[in-house]
N, C-alpha and C positions, 0 to 999 in steps of 0.2 A: 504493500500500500504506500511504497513512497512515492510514486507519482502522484496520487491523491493527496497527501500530505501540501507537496510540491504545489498543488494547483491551487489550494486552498490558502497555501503564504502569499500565491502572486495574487488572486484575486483581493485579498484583503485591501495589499494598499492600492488596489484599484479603486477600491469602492472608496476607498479613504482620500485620494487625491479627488475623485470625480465630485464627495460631499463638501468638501471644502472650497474645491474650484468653485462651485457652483456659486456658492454664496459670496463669494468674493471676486467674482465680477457682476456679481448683485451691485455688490457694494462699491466697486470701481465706478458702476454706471453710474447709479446714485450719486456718492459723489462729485461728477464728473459735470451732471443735470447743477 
């Protein structure tokens, strides 16, 4: 099961950069308005 292991580290900071992006080009725009 170490590919499984493997896939579950990569997607983690996926979902981690993708929640953060998100809100902080929220927030760039915002600002930017």
């Amino acid at each position: 099961d170490g590919g499984r292991t493997e896939s579950v580290v990569e997607k983690e900071p996926l979902e981690f950069v993708e929640g953060f992006s998100k809100p902080f080009c929220f927030f760039r725009r915002s600002s930017n308005l």
